[in-house]
N, C-alpha and C positions, 0 to 999 in steps of 0.2 A: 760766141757772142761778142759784139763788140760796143763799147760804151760810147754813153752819146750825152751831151750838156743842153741843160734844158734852162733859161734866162726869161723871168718874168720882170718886165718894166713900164714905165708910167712916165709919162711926160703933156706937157702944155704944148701944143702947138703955134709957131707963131703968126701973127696977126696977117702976114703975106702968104697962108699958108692956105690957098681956097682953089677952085676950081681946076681949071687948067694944069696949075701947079702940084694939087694932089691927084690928077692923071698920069701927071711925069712922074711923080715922086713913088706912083703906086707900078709901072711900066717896069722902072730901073729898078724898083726893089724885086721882082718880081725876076726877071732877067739876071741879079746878081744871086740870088737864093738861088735861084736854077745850077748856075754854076758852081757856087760853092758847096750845094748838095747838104742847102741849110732849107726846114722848112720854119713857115710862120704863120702868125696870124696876127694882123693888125685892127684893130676897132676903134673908132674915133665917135667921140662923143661930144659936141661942141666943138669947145679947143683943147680936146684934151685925149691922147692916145693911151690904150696898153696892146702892149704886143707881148709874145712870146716868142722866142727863137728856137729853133733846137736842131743840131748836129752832133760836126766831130768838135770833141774841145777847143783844141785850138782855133780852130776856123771858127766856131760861134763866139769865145773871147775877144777875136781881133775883130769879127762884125760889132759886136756890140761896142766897141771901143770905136770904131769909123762912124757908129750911129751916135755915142755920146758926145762927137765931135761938132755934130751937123747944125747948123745954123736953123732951118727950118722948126727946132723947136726946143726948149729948155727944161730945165726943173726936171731932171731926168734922176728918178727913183727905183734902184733896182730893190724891187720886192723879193725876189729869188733866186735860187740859181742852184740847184741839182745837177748829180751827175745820177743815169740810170742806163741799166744793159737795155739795148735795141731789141 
């Protein structure tokens, strides 16, 4: 078996953060989890996201740290974060 990181977090969307632009945002997220062989789930509610991520450790640490980076939304609160055998 091999071990996999599981990251729950919460964040405010911002305010340019509608249409069009969560087609693209939901396209490339979609397209970069493919390849990094991370899956997710994202829910928005208003302005205000939680996702889950979960892969290999490393790879879901440095995704979550490229998503804490991103402009599109702030107030980013990591609820969780486990590790569990696959």
């Amino acid at each position: 078996m091999s071990s996999f990181t599981r990251i729950l977090y919460t964040s405010a969307a911002a305010p340019s953060l509608g249409g069009e632009s969560m087609k693209h945002l939901m396209k490339s997220a979609r397209a970069t989890n493919a390849a990094l062989c991370v899956t997710s789930m994202l829910v928005r509610c208003g302005d205000h996201f939680l996702q889950v991520l979960e892969g290999n450790p490393d790879t879901v640490d440095e995704l979550f740290c490229r998503i804490s980076r991103d402009q599109r939304h702030a107030g980013i609160t990591l609820l969780a974060k486990e590790q569990a055998d696959q």
